[in-house]
N, C-alpha and C positions, 0 to 999 in steps of 0.2 A: 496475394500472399495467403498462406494457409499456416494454420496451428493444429495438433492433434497431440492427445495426451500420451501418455508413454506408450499405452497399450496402442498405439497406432489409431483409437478412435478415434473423428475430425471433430475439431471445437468451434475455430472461428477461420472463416474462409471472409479475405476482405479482395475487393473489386471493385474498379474505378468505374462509374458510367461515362457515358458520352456529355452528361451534361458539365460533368466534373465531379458531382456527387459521390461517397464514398458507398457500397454496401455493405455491410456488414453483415453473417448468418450464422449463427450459434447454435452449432450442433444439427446443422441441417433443414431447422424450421423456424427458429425463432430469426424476424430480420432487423433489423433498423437501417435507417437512411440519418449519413451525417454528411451533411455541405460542406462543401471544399473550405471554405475559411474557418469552419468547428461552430459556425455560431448556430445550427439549426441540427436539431435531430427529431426522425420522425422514427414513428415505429408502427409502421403501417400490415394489415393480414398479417397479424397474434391471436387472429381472436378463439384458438384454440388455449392459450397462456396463461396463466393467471395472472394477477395485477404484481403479484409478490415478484414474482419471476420477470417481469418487466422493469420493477423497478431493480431487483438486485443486480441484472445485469446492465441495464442505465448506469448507477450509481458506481457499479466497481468494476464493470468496462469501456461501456459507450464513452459516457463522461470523459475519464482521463481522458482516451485516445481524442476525442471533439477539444479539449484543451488541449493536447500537442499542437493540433490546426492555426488553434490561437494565437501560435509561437510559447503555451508554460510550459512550464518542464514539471511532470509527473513521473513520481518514482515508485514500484512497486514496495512497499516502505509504513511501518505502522508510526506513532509519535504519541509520544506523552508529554506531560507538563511537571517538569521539574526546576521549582523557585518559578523566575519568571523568564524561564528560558523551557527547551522545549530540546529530546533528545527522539533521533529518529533509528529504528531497527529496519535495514532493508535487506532483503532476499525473496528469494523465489516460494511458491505457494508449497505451504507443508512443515517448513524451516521455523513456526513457532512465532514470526512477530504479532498473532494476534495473542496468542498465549500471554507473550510478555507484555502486551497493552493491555489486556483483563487484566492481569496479574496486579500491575503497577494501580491501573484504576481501585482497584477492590482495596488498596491500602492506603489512597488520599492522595495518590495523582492522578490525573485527570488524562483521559487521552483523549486528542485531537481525531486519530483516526486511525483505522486498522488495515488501510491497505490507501492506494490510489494520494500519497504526498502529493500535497501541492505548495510546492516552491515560487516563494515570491524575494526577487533580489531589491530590495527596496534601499529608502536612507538609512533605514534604521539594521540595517546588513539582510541575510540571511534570511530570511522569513517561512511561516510554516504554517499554512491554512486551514483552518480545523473543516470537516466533510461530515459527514451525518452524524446526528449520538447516536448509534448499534457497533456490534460488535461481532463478526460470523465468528464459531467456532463450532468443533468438531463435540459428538457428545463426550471424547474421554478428555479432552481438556476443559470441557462443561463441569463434570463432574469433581474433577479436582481442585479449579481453582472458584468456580462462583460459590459453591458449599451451600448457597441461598437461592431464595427462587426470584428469578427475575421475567419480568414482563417478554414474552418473545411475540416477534412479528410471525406469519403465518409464514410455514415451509416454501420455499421456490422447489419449482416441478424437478430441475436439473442436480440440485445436491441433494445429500443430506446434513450439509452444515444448517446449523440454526443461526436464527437471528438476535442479540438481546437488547434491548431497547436500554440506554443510560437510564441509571435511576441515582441516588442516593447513594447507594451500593456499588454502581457502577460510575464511578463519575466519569462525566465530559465537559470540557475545555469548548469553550463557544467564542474564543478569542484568538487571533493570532498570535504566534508566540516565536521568538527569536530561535531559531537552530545551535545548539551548543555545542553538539559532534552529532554525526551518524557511527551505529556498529553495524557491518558486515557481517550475516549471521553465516554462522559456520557449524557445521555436525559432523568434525572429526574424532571425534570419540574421547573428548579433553572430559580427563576426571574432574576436575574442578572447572569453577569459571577462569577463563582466559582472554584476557584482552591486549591487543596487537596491534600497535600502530602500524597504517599502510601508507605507503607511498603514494604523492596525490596523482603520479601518473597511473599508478596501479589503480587506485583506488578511480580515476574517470574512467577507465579499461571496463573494472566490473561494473559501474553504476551505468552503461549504457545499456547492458543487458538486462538491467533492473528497470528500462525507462520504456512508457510508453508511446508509442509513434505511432500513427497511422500509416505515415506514407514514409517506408524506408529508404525510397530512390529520390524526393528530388533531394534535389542537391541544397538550393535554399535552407531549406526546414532543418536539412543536416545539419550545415554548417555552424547556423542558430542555436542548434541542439548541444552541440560539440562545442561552443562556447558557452552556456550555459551549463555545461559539467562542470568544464574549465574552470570559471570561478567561482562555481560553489566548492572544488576542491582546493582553491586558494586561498578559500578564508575560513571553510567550514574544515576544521581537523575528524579526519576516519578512521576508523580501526575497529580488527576482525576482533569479534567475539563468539568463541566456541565455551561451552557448557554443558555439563552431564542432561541428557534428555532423563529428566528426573523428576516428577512433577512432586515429589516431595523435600524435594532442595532447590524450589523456586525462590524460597528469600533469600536462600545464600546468592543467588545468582543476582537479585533485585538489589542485594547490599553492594553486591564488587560492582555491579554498573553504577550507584551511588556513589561510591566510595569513588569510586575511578572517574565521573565527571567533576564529582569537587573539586579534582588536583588541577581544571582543564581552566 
């Protein structure tokens, strides 16, 4: 399997060994090694890399995909802590869920995590597992929404998103916390916020392409996979939310998702 970003440059090229082992190569140089069952990841000749750059790509690529192995379900998806429940933003990279996880942090909820959801279907339903305190974000939504200075981890070689380390100012959630809805983030050019109940067969439709897998053919891991949308779209209600990209009508946008889970 191969990835490359719009511009046609190659990101992540994955290939199966003989031993079973998965390879993984990001961008050409950077490799890691993750075992067919997800439980071991090596990352062996990086020693061109920085440590930064190993762990960022561990933490918000390797990782997921070595959990799909495991049989979890990982959705490309930010999450905050609201009451003691816990709402998740999923879309694809660019679309703003780390935006809205700073956002909400910097005003007294606490986010779990800004990309790489990890869904746990427990007794207690739903579940949503909190992943490192930092936050990647681009410098113009740096700018807009932290206004403060916060602690950053050193640059990775491959972006220039920054890293911020949870502080006081940035709170994080160090707890598991119940799933209440996920929003579908959308950028159709809605003047205001808007939020849109979807249909759960729609809504397991789009969240496949939000999920991380390593191995898209067997059939196994699919089938597993495809059940585990299944009943998080059974019990967890979704709906699209589109909003002014407007980084000075971020609380209007932070009040109608408020507003809009109290009714849930």
């Amino acid at each position: 399997m191969q990835w490359r970003f719009d511009n046609g440059q190659e990101w992540l090229t994955v290939s199966q060994r003989q031993d079973g082992d998965y390879q993984l190569l990001f961008g050409g140089q950077v490799q890691f090694l993750v075992s067919s069952d997800g439980l071991r990841i090596v990352a062996p000749d990086n020693l061109d890399v920085s440590r930064e750059t190993l762990d960022v790509l561990y933490f918000n690529q390797v990782l997921p995909l070595a959990l799909s192995r495991q049989g979890k379900l990982v959705l490309h998806a930010a999450c905050v802590e609201v009451g003691a429940t816990s709402l998740a933003f999923v879309g694809k990279s660019g679309q703003g869920k780390s935006t809205l996880a700073a956002s909400f942090a910097r005003h007294g909820y606490r986010f779990l995590t800004d990309d790489g959801l990890q869904i746990e279907d427990s007794a207690a339903g739903i579940v949503i597992q909190p992943s490192r305190p930092s936050i990647r974000l681009w410098d113009d939504s740096r700018d807009a929404v932290l206004h403060v200075e916060h602690v950053t981890a050193p640059p990775a070689d491959y972006t220039s998103k920054s890293r911020f380390l949870a502080d006081e100012a940035l709170a994080w959630c160090d707890e598991a916390r119940p799933l209440r809805c996920a929003y579908l983030l959308a950028d159709d050019g809605a003047t205001v916020p808007t939020i849109t109940p979807v249909r759960p067969s729609e809504a397991m439709v789009e969240l496949v392409s939000y999920s991380f897998l390593l191995d898209i053919e067997e059939r196994e891991a699919l089938t597993r996979h495809f059940s585990q949308l299944s009943r998080l779209v059974s019990v967890v209600k979704v709906f699209r939310l589109d909003y002014p990209r407007d980084y000075a009508r971020l609380p209007e946008v932070r009040q109608a998702i408020l507003d809009h889970a109290a009714t849930l």
